[in-house]
N, C-alpha and C positions, 0 to 999 in steps of 0.2 A: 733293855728297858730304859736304859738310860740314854739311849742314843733317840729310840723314841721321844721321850720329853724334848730332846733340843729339839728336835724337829717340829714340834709342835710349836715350840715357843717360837721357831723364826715361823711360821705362819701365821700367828698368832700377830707376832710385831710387825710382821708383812702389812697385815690385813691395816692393823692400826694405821702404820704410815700412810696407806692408799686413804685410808677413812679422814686421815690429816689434810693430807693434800686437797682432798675432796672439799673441803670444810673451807680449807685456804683460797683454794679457786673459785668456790662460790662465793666467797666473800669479797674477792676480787671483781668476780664479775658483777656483782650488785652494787660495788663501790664505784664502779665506773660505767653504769649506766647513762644514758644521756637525758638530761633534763630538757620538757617541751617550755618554749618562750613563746610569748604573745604582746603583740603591741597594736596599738591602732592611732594609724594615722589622718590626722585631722585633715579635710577636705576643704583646700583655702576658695576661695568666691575668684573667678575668672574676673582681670581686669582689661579694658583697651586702651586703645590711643589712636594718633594719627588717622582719625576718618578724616575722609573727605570726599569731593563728589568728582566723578567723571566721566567722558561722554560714553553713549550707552556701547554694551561688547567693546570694554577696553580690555586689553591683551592681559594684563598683570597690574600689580599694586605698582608699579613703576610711572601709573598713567599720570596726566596733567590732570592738578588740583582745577576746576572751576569755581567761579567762586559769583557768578550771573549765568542766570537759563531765560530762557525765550521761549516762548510757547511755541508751539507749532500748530499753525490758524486751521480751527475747525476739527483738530484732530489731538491727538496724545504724546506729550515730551517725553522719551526716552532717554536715561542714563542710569548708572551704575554708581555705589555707595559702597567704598573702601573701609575696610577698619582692622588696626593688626590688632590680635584677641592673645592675652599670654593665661596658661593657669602653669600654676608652682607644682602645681599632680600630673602634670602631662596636658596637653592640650586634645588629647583624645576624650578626657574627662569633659570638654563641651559636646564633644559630639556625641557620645553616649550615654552622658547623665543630663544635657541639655538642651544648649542651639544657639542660635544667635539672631536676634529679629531687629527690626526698624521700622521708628513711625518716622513719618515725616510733617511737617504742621507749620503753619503761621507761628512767628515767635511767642504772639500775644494771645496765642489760645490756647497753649501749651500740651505736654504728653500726652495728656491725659483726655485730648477731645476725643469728641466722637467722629467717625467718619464722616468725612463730607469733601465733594470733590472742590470747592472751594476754599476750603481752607487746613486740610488735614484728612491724611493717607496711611491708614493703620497696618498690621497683621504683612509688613513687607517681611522677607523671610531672605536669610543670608547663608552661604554654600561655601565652606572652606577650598579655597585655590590654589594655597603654597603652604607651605610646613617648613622654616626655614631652620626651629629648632624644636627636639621633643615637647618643649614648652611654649611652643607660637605658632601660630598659623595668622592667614590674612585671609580675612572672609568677607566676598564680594554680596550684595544685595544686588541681583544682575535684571539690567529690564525696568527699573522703578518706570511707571506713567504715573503723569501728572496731565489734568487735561487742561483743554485750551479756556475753558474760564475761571482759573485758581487764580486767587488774588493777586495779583500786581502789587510790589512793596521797593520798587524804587525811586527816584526823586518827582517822575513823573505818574505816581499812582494816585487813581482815583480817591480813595479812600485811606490807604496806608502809609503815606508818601516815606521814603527813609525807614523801614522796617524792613524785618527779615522775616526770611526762613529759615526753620533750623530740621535738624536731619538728628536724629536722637538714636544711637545703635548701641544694641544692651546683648552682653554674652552672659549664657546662665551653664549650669552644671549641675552637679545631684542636691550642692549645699545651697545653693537659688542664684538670680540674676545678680551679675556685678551691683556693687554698692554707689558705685559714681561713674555711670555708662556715661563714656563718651560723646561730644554732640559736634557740630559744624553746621555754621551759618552759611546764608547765601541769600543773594538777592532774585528776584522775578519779575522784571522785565514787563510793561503794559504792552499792547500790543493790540494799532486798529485793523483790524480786518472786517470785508463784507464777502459773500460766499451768492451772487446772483443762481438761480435756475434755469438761469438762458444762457447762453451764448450768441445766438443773434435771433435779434426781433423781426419778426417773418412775418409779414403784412397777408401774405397770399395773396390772389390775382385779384386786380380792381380795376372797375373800368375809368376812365376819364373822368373828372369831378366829384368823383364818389371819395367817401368817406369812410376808414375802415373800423373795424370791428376793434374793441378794445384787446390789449394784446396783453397780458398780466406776466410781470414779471418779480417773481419773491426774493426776498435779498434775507440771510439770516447771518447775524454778529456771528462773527468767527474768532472773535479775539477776545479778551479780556478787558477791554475799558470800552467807556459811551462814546457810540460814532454815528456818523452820516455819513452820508457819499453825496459828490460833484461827479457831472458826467458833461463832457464836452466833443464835441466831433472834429476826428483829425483836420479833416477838409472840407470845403465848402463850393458849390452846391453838393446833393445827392446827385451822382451822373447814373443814366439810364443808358444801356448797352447797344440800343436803337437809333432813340433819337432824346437830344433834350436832355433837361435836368431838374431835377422839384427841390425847391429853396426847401433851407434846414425847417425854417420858421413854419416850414407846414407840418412839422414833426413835435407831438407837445405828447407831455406827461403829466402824472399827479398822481399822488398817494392816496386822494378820495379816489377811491376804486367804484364810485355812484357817480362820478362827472362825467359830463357829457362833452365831444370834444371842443365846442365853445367854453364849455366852462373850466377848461384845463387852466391850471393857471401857469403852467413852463414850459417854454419851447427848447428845443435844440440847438445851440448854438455853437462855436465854434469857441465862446467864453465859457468857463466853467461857469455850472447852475446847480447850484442842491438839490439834491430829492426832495429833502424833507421828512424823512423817514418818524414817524410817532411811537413805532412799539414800544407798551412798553411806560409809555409817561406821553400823556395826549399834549402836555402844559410847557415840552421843549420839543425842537427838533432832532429825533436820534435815536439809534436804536441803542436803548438799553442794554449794559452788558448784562451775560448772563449771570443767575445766582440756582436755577432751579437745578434738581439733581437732572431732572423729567424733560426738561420744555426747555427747546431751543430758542432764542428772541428773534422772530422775523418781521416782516413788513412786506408789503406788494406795492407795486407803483404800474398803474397801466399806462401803457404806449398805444398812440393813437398817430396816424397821417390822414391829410385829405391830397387827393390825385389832383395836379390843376385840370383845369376845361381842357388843355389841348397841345400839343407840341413836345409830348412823351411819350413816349413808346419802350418795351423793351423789358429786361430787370434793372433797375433803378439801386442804388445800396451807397452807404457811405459809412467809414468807421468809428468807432465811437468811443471813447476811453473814462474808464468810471475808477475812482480814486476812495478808496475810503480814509475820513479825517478823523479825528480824534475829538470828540464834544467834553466840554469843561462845564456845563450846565449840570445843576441836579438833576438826576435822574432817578425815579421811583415806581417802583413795579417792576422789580426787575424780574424776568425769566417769568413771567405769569401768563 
């Protein structure tokens, strides 16, 4: 009986120690559970720097700064607008919480114009090109066009003389646009050009002392500032392939597109002569540069010959060189 009871009692104390330990290790394990942490981190505002502008499809931000553009007559100035972009969060943070855009504008009309291809170019959109740290990239605005009659703003501008342009490139991200975007100046260049519809004035067959038909030739501003044109002939006589030669002076023009060829009042001569172009502003001579978004500024001038009585035969032709100048007159109605 008594060998009974011990045995009992070491089961008994068994059972306790396991029920101990049990107690011990849970306690253990609940002691060293792992606590969850939470923190949030503030999303700083993406800054730039170093924009600047250069010529259009440049390879890398390594391009030459430009710092004067020139129009390109009757058509659209291409180039490219640099800007390195840093955020403190990563610079993926502009690409996926933002972007990076660019207006470009007259100094003195500032960001905030409205569209207008004279004087300010909105919603330009910029495309990351290198990543040189987690926190910077350089983002190109590839392609910018600026057309051929945006304002002129250097020493020889019409209207602006000594003013700029400025190129304003803003990076945003999920916390909004940088707080002091970036900017770069630059000058824009006047520029006369005329853009004629002919290339050579084609009398058709006439017989001897006749007189021909009015031959209409349309000239429209391609440039940026008020012009006219001079037209002079390389050489003199007109030579016929037959026989003979018809003097310049039997060759006259005029901007009244209602004159008759006596009442022409400019001949061809081998001295430069002005058109005399009016679009535009009746009250100087010149074709108005453009302002409309719509309406190109043109003018017509008809060409007129008479055949002499006799001693020509053949095709007749002589060359002829037309020059567009630059007008310093007031000029009003522009692009109407």
């Amino acid at each position: 009986m008594a060998e009974k009871n011990n045995a009992t009692s070491l089961v008994l104390g068994g059972a306790l120690l396991l029920i101990g330990l049990f107690v011990i290790i849970a306690l253990v394990l609940v002691r060293s559970q792992a606590a969850t942490t939470t923190v949030d981190i503030s999303n700083a505002l993406p800054t730039n720097s170093l924009t600047k502008i250069c010529a259009g499809d440049s390879v890398d931000e390594g391009c030459t700064a430009i710092t004067t553009l020139t129009i390109t007559p009757g058509g659209v100035k291409t180039f490219d607008i640099w800007s390195k972009v840093e955020d403190t969060n990563g610079i993926d943070d502009v690409d996926i919480g933002g972007g990076v855009v660019a207006v470009l504008y007259r100094t003195a009309v500032g960001a905030g114009c409205s569209a207008d291809k004279n004087d300010c170019y909105t919603g330009l959109t910029c495309a990351k090109e290198a990543e040189p740290f987690a926190t910077q990239g350089w983002y190109r605005c590839n392609d910018v066009e600026i057309s051929y009659w945006a304002d002129s703003t250097d020493a020889s501008s019409d209207d602006y003389t000594n003013t700029t342009w400025t190129a304003k490139v803003t990076p945003s991200d999920a916390a909004g646009p940088a707080s002091a975007p970036d900017t770069v100046t630059y000058a824009l260049t006047d520029l006369a050009s005329i853009n004629f519809d002919l290339a050579t004035i084609d009398y058709g067959s006439l017989a001897l002392n006749a007189v021909s038909s009015p031959v209409l030739a349309t000239a429209t501003n391609y440039g940026n500032t008020d012009v006219d044109a001079v037209i002079n002939a390389d050489t003199t006589p007109m030579t016929c392939t037959i026989d003979g030669s018809i003097p310049l002076a039997n060759q006259k023009f005029d901007t009244d597109t209602g004159a008759t060829y006596g009442e022409m009042a400019k001949t061809l001569a081998t001295s430069t002569n002005d058109i005399d172009f009016t679009a535009g502003n009746s009250a100087v001579s010149e074709l108005c540069r453009r302002t409309s978004e719509t309406n190109a500024v043109t003018d017509g001038a008809n060409f007129m010959i008479q055949i002499p009585a006799s001693g020509v035969g053949g095709t007749c032709s002589v060359a002829a060189t037309i020059v567009a100048e630059k007008q310093t007159s007031a000029c009003t109605g522009n692009g109407a």
